[in-house]
PyMOL Python script that loads the backbone (N, CA, C, O; Angstrom):
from pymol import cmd

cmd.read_pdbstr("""\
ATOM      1  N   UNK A   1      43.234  37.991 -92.202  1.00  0.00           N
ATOM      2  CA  UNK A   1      42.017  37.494 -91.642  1.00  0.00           C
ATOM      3  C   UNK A   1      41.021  38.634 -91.508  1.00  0.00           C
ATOM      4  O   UNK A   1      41.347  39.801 -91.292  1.00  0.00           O
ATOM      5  N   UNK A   2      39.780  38.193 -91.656  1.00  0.00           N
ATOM      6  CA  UNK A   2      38.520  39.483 -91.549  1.00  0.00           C
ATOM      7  C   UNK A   2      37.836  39.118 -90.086  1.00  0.00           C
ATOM      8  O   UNK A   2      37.652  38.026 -89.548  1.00  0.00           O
ATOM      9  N   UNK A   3      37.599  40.163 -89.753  1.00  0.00           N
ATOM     10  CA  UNK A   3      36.599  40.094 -89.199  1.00  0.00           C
ATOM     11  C   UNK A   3      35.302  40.013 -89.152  1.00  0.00           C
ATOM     12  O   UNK A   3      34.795  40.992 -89.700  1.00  0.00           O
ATOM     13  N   UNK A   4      34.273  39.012 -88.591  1.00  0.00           N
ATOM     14  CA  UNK A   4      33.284  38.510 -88.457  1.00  0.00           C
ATOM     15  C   UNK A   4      32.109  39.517 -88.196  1.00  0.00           C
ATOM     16  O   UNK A   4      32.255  40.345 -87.297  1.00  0.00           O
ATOM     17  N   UNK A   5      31.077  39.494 -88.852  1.00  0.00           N
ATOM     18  CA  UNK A   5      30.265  40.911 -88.238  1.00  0.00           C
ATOM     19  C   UNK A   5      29.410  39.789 -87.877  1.00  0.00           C
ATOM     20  O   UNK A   5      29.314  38.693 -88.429  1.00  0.00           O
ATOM     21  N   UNK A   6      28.707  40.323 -86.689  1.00  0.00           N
ATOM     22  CA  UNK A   6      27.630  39.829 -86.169  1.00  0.00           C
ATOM     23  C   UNK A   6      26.240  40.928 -86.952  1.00  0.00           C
ATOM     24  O   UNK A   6      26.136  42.140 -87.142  1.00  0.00           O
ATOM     25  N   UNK A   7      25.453  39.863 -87.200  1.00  0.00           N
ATOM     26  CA  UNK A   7      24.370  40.195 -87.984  1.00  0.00           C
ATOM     27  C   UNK A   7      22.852  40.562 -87.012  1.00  0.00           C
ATOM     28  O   UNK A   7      22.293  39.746 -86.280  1.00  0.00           O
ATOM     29  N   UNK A   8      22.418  41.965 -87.247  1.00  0.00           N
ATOM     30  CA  UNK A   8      21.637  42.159 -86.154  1.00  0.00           C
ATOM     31  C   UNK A   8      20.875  41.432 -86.799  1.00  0.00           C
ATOM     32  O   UNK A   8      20.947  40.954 -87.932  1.00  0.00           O
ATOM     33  N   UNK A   9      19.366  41.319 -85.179  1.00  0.00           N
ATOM     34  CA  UNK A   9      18.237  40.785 -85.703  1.00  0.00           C
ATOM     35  C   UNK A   9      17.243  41.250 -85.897  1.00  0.00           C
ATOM     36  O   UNK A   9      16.770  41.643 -84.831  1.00  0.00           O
ATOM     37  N   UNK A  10      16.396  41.509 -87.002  1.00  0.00           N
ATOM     38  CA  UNK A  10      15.656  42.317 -87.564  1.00  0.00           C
ATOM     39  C   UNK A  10      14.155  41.266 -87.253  1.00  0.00           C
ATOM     40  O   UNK A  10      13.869  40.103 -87.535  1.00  0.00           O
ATOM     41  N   UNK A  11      13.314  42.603 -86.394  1.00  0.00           N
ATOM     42  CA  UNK A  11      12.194  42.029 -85.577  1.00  0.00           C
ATOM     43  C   UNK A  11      11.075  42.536 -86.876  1.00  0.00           C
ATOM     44  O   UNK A  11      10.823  43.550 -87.526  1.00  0.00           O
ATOM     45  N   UNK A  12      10.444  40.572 -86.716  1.00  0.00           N
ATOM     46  CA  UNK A  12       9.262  40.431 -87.644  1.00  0.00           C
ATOM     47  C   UNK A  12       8.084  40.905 -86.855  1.00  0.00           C
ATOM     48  O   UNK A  12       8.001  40.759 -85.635  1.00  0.00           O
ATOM     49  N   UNK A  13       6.991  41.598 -87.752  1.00  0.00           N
ATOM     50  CA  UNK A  13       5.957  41.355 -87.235  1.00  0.00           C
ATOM     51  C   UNK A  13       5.103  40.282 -85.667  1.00  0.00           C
ATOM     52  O   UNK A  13       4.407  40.519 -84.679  1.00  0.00           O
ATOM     53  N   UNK A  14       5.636  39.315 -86.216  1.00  0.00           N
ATOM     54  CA  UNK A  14       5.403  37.923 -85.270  1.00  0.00           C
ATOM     55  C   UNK A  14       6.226  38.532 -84.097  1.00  0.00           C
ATOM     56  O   UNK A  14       5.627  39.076 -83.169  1.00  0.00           O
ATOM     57  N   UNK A  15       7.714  38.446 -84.118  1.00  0.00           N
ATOM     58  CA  UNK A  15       8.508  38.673 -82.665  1.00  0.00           C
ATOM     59  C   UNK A  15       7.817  39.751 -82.012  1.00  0.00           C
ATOM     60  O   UNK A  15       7.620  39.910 -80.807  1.00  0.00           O
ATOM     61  N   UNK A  16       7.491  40.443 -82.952  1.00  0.00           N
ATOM     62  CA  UNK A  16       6.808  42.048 -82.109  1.00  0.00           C
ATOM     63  C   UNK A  16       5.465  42.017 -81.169  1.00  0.00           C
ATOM     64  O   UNK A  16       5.027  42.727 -80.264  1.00  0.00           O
ATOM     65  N   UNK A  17       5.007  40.749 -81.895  1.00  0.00           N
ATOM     66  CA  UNK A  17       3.578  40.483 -81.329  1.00  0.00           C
ATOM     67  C   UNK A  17       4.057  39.381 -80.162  1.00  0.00           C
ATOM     68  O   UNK A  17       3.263  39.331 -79.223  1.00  0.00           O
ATOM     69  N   UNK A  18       5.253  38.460 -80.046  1.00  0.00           N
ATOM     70  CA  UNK A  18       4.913  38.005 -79.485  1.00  0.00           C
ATOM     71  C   UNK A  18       5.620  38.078 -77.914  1.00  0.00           C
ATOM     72  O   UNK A  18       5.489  37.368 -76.917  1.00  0.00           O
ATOM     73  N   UNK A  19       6.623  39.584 -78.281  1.00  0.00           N
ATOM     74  CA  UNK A  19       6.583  40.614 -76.823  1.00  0.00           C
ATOM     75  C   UNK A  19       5.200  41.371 -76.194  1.00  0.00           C
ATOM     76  O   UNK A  19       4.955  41.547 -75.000  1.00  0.00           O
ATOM     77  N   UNK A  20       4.432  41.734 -77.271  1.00  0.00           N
ATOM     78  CA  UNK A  20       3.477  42.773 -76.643  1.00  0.00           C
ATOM     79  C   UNK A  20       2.858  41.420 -75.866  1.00  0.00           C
ATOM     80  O   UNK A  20       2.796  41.712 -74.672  1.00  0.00           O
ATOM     81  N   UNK A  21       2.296  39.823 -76.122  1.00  0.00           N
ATOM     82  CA  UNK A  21       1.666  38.713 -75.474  1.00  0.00           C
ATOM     83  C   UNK A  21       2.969  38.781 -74.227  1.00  0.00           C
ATOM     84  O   UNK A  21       2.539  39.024 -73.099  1.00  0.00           O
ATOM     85  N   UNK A  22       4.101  38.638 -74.314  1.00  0.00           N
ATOM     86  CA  UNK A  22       4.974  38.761 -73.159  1.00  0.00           C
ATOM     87  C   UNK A  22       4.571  39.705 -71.651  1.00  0.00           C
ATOM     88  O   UNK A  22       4.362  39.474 -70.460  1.00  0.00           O
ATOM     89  N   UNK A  23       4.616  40.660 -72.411  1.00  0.00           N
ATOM     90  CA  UNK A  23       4.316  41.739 -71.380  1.00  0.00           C
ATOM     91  C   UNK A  23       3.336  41.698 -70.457  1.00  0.00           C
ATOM     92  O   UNK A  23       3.453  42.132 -69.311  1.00  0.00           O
ATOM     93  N   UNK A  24       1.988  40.988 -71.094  1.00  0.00           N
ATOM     94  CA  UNK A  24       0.739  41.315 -70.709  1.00  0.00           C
ATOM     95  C   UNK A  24       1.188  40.304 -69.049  1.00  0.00           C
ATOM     96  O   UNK A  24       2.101  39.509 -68.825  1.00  0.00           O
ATOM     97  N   UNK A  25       0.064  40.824 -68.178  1.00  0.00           N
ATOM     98  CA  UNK A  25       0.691  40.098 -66.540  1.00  0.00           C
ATOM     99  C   UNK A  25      -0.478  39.022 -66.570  1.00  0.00           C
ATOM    100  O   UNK A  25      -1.340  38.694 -67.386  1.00  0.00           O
ATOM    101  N   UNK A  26      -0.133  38.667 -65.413  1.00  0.00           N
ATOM    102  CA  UNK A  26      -1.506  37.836 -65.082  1.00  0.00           C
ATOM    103  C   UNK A  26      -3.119  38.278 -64.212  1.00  0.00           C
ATOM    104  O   UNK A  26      -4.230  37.770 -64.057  1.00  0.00           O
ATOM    105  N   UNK A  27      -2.432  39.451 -63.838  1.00  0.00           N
ATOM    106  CA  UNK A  27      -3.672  40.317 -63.763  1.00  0.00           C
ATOM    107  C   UNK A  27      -4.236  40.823 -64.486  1.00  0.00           C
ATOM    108  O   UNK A  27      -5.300  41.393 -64.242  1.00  0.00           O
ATOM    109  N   UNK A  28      -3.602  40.754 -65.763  1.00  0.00           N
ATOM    110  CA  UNK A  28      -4.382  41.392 -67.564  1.00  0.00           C
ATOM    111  C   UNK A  28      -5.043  40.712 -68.002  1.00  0.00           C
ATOM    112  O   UNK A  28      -5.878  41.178 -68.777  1.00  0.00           O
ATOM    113  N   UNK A  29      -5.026  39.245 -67.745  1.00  0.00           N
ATOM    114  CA  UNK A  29      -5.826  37.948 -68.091  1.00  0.00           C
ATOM    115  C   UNK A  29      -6.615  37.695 -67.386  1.00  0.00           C
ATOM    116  O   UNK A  29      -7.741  37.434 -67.809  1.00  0.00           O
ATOM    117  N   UNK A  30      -6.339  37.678 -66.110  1.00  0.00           N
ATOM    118  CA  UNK A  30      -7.747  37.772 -65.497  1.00  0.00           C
ATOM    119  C   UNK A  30      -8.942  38.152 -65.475  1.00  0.00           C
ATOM    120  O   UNK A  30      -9.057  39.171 -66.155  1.00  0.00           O
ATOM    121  N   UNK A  31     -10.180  37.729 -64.885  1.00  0.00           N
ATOM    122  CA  UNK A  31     -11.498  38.671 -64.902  1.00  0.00           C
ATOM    123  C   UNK A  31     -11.451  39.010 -63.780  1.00  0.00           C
ATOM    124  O   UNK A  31     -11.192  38.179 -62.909  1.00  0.00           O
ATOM    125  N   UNK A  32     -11.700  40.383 -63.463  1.00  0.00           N
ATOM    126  CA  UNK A  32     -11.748  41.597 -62.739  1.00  0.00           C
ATOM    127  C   UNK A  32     -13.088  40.361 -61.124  1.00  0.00           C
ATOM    128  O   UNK A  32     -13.086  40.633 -59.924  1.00  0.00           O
ATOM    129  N   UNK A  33     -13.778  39.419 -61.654  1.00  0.00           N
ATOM    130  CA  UNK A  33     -14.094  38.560 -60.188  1.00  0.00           C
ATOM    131  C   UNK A  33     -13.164  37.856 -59.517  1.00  0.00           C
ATOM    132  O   UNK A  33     -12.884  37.833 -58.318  1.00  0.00           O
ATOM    133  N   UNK A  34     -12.666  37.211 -60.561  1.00  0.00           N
ATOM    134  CA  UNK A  34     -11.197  36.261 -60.081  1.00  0.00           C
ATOM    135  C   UNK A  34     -10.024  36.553 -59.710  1.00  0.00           C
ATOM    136  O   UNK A  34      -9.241  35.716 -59.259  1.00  0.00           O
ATOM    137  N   UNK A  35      -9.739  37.897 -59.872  1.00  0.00           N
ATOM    138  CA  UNK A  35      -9.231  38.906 -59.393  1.00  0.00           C
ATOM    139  C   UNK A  35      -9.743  39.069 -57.698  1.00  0.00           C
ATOM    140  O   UNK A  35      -9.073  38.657 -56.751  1.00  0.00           O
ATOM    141  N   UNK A  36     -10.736  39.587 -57.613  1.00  0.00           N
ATOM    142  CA  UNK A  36     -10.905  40.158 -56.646  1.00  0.00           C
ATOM    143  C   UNK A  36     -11.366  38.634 -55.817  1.00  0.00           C
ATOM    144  O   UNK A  36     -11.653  38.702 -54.622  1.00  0.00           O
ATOM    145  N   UNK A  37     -11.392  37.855 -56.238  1.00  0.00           N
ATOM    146  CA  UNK A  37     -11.989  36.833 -54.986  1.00  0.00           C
ATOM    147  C   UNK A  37     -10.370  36.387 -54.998  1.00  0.00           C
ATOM    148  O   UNK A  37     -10.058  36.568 -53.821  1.00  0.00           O
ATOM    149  N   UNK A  38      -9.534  36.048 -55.484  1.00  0.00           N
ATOM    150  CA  UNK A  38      -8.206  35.643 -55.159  1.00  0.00           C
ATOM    151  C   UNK A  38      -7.374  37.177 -53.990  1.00  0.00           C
ATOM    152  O   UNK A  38      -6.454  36.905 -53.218  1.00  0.00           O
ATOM    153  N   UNK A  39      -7.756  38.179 -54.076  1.00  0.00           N
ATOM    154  CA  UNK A  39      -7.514  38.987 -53.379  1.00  0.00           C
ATOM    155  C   UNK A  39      -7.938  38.901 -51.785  1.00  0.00           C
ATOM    156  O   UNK A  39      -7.197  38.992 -50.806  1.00  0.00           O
ATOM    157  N   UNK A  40      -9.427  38.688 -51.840  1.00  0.00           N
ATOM    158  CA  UNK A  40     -10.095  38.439 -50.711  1.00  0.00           C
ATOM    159  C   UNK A  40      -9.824  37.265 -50.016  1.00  0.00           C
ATOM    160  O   UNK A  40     -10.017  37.219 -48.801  1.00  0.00           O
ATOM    161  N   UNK A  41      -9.316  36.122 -50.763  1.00  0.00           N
ATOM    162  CA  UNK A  41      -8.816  34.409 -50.237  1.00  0.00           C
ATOM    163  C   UNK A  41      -7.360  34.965 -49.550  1.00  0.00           C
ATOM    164  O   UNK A  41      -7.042  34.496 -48.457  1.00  0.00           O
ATOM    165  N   UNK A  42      -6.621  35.811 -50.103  1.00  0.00           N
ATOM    166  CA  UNK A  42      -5.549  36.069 -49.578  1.00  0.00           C
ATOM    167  C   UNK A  42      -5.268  36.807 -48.437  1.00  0.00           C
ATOM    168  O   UNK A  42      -4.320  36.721 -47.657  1.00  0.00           O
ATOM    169  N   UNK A  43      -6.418  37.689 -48.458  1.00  0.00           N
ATOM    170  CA  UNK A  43      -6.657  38.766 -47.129  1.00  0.00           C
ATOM    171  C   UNK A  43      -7.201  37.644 -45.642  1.00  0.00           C
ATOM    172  O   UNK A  43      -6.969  37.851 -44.451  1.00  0.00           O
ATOM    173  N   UNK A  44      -7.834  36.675 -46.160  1.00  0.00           N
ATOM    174  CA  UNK A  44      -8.805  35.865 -45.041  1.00  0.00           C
ATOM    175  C   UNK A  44      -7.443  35.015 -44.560  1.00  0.00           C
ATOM    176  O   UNK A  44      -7.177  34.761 -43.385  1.00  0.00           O
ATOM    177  N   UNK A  45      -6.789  34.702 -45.503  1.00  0.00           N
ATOM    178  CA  UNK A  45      -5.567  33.590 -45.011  1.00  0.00           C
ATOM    179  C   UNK A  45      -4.541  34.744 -43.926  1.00  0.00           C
ATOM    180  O   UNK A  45      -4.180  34.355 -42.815  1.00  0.00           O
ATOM    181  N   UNK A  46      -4.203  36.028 -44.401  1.00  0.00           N
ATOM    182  CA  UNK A  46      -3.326  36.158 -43.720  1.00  0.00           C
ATOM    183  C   UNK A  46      -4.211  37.043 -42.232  1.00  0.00           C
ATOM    184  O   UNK A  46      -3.434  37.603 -41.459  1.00  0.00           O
ATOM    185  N   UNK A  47      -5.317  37.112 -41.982  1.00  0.00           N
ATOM    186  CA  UNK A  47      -5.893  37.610 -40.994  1.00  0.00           C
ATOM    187  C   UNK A  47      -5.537  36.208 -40.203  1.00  0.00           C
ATOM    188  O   UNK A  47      -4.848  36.223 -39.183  1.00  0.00           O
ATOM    189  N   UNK A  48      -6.032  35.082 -40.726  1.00  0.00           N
ATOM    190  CA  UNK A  48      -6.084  33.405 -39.637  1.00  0.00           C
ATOM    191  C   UNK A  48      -5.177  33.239 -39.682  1.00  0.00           C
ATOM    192  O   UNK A  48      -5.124  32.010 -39.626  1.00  0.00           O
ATOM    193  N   UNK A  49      -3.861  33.724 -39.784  1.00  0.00           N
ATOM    194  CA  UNK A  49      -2.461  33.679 -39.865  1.00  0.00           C
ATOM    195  C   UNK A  49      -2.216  34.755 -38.734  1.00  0.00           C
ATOM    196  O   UNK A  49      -1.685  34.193 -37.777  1.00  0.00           O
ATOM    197  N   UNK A  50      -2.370  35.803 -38.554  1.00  0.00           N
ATOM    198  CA  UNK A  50      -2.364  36.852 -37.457  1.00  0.00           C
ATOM    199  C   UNK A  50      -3.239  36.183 -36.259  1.00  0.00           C
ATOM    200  O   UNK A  50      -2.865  36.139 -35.087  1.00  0.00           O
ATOM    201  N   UNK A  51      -4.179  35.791 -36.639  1.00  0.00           N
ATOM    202  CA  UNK A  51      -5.396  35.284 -35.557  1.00  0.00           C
ATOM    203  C   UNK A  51      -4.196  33.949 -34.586  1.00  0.00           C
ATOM    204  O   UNK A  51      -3.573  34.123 -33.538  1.00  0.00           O
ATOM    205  N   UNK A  52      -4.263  32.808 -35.404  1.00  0.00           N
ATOM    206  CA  UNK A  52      -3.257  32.246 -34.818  1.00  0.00           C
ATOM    207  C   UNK A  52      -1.848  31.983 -34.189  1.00  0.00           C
ATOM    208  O   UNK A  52      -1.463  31.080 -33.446  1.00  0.00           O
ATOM    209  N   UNK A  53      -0.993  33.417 -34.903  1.00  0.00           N
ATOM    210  CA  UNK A  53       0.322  33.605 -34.276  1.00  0.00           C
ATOM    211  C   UNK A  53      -0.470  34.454 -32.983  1.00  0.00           C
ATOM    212  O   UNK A  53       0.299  34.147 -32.072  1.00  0.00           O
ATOM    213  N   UNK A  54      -1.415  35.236 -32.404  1.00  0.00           N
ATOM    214  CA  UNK A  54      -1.865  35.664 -31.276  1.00  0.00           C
ATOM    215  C   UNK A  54      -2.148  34.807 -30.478  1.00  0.00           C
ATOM    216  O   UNK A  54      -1.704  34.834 -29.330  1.00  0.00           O
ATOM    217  N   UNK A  55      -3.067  33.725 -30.987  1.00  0.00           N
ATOM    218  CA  UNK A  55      -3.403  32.691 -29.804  1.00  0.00           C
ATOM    219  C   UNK A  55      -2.083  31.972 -29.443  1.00  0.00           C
ATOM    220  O   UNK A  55      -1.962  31.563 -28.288  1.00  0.00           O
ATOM    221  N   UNK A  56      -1.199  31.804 -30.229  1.00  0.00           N
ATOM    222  CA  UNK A  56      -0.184  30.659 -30.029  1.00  0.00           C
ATOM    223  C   UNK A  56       1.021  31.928 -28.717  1.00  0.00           C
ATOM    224  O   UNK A  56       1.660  31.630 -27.708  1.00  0.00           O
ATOM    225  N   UNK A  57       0.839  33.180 -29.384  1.00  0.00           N
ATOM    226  CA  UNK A  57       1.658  34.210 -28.114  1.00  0.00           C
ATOM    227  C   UNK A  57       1.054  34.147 -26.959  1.00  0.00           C
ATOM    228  O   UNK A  57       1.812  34.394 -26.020  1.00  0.00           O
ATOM    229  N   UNK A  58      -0.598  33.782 -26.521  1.00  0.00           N
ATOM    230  CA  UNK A  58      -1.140  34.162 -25.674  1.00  0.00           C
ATOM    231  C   UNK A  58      -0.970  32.534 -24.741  1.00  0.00           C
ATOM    232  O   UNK A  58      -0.917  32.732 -23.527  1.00  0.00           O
ATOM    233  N   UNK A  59      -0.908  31.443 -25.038  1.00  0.00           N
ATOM    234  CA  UNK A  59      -0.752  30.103 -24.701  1.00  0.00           C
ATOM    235  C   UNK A  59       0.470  30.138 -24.255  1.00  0.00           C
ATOM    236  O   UNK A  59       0.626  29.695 -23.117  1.00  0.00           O
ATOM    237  N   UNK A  60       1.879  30.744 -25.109  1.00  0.00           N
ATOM    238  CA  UNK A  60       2.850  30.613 -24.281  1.00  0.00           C
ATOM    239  C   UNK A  60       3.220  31.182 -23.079  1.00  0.00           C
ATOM    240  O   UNK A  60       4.096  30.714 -22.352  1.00  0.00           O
ATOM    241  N   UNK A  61       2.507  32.287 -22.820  1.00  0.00           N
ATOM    242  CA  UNK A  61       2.526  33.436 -21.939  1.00  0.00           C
ATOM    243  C   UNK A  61       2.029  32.530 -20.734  1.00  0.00           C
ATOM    244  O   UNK A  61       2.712  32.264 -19.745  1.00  0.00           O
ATOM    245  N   UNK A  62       0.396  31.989 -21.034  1.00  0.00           N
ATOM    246  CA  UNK A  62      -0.085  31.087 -20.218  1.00  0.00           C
ATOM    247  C   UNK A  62       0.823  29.841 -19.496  1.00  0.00           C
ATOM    248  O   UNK A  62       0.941  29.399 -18.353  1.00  0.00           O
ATOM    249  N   UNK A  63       1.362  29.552 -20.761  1.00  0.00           N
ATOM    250  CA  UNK A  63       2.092  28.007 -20.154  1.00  0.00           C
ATOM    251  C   UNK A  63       3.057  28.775 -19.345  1.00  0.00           C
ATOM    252  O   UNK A  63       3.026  28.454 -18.157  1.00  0.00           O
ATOM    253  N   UNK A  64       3.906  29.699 -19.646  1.00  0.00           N
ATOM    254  CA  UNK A  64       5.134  30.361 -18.643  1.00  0.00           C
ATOM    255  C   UNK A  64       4.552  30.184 -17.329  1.00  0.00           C
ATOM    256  O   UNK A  64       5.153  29.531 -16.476  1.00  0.00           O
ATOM    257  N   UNK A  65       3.212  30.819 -17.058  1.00  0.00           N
ATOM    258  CA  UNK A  65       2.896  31.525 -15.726  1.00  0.00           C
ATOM    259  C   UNK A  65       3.110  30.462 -14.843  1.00  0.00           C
ATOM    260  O   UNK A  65       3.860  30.321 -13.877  1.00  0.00           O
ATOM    261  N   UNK A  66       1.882  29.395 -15.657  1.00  0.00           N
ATOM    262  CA  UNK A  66       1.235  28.167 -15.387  1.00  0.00           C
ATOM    263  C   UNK A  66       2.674  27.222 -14.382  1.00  0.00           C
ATOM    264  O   UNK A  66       2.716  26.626 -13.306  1.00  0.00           O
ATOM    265  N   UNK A  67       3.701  27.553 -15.517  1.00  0.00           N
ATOM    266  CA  UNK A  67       5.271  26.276 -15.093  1.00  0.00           C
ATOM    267  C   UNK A  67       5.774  27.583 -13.286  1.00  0.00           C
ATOM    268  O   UNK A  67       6.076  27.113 -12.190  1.00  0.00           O
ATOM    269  N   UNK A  68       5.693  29.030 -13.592  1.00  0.00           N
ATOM    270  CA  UNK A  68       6.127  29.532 -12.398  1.00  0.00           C
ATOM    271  C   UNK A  68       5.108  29.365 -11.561  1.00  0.00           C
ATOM    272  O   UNK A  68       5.423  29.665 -10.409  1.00  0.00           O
ATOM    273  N   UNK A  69       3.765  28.923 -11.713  1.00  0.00           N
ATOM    274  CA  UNK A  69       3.052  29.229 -10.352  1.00  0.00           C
ATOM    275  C   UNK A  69       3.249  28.042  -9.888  1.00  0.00           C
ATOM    276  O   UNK A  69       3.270  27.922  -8.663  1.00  0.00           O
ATOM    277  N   UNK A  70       3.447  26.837 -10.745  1.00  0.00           N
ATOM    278  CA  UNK A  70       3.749  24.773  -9.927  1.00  0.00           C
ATOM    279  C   UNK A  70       5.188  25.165  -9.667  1.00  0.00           C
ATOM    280  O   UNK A  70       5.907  24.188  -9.876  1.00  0.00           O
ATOM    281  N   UNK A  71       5.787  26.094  -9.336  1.00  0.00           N
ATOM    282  CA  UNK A  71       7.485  25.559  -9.010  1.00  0.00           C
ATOM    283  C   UNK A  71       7.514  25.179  -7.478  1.00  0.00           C
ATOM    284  O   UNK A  71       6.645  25.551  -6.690  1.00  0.00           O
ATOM    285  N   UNK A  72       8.195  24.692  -7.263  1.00  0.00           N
ATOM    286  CA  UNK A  72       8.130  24.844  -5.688  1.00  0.00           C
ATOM    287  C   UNK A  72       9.348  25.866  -5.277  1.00  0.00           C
ATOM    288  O   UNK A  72       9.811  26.699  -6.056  1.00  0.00           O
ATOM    289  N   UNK A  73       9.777  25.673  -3.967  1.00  0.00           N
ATOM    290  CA  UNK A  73      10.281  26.295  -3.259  1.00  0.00           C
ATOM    291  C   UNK A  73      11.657  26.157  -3.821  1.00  0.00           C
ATOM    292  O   UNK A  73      11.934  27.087  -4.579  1.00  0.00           O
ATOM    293  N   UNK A  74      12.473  25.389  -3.691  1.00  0.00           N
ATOM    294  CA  UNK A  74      13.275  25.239  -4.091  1.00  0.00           C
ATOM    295  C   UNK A  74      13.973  25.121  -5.345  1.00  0.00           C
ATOM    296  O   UNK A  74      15.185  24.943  -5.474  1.00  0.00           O
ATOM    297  N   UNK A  75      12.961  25.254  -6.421  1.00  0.00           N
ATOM    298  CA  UNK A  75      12.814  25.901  -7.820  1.00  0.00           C
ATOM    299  C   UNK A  75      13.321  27.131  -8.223  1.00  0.00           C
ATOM    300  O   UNK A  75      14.068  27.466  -9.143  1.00  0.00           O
ATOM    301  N   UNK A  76      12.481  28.012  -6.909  1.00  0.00           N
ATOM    302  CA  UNK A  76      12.171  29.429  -6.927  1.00  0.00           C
ATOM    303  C   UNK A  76      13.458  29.964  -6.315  1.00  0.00           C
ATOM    304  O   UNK A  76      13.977  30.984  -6.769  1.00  0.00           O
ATOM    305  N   UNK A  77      13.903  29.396  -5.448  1.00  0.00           N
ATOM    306  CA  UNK A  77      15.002  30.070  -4.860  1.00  0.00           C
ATOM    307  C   UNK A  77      16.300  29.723  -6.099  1.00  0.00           C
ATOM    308  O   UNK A  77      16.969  30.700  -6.434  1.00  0.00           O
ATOM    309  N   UNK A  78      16.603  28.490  -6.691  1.00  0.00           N
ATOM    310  CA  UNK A  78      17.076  28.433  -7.935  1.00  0.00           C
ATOM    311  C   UNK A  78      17.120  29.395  -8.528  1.00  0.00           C
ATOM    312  O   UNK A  78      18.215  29.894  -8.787  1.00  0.00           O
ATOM    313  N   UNK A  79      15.961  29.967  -8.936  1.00  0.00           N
ATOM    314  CA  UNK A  79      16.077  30.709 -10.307  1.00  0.00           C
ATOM    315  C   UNK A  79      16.132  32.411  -9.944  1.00  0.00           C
ATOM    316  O   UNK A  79      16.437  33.222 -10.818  1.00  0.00           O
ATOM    317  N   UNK A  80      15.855  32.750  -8.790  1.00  0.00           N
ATOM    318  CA  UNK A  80      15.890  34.033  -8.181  1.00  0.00           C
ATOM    319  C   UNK A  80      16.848  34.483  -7.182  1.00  0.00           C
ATOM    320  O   UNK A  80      17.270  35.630  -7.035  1.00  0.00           O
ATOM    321  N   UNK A  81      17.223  33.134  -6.320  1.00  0.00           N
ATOM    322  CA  UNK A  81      18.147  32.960  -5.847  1.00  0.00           C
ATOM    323  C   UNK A  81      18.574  34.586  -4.562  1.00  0.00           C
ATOM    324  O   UNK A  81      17.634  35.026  -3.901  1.00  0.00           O
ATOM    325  N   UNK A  82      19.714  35.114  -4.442  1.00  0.00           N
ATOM    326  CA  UNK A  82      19.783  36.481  -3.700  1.00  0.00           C
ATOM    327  C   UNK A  82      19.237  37.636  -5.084  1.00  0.00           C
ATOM    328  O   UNK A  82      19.834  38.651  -5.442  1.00  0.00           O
ATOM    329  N   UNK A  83      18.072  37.133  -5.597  1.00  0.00           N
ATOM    330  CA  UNK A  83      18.125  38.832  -6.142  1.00  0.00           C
ATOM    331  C   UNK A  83      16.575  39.192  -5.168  1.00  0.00           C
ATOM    332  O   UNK A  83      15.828  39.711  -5.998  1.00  0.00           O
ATOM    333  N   UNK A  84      16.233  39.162  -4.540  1.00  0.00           N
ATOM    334  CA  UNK A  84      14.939  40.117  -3.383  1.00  0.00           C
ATOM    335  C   UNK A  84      15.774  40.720  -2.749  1.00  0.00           C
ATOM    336  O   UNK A  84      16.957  40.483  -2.507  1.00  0.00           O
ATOM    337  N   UNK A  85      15.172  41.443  -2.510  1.00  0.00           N
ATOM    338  CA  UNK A  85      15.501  43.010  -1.806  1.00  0.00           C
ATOM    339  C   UNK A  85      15.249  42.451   0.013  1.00  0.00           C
ATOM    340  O   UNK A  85      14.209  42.044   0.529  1.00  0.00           O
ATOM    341  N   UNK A  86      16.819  42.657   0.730  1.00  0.00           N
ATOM    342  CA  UNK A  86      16.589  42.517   2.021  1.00  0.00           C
ATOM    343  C   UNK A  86      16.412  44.202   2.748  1.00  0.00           C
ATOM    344  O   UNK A  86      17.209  45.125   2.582  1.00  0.00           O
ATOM    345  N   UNK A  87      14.709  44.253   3.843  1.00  0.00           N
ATOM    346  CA  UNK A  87      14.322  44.922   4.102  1.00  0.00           C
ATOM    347  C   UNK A  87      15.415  45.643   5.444  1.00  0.00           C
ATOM    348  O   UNK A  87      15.079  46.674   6.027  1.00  0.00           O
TER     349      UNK A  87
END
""", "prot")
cmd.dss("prot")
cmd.show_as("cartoon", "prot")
cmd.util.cbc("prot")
cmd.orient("prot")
């Protein structure tokens, strides 16, 4: 029995061209405006993305206070219970 050779593949013109089209990115195709305004859409989204994870930290902070300042008495001693300091 023989062995089988595997037959390399010998790159045409065409295959060659149609790595160098491979390579190219999508920032190579672009125009240098569409570029930069897709840059700037992305910068504005993740600022109102920061903007809103702040307000949404600053509301919970609020609602916390808001639920300890309505507790009553017997809430408070619940949740603090003997930890004050006897004078």
């Amino acid at each position: 029995m023989g062995k089988k050779r595997k037959q390399g593949q010998k790159q045409t013109p065409s295959s060659q061209l149609a790595k160098t089209e491979e390579t190219l990115t999508l920032q190579d195709q672009l125009n240098g405006d569409v570029l930069a305004k897709l840059k700037a859409a992305k910068k504005s989204l993740v600022e109102d993305e920061q903007a809103k994870e702040e307000e949404r930290q600053a509301r919970l902070v609020f609602e916390r206070k808001q639920r300890e300042k309505n507790m009553s008495f017997e809430e408070l001693l619940e949740k603090y219970g003997d930890q004050g300091s006897k004078f």
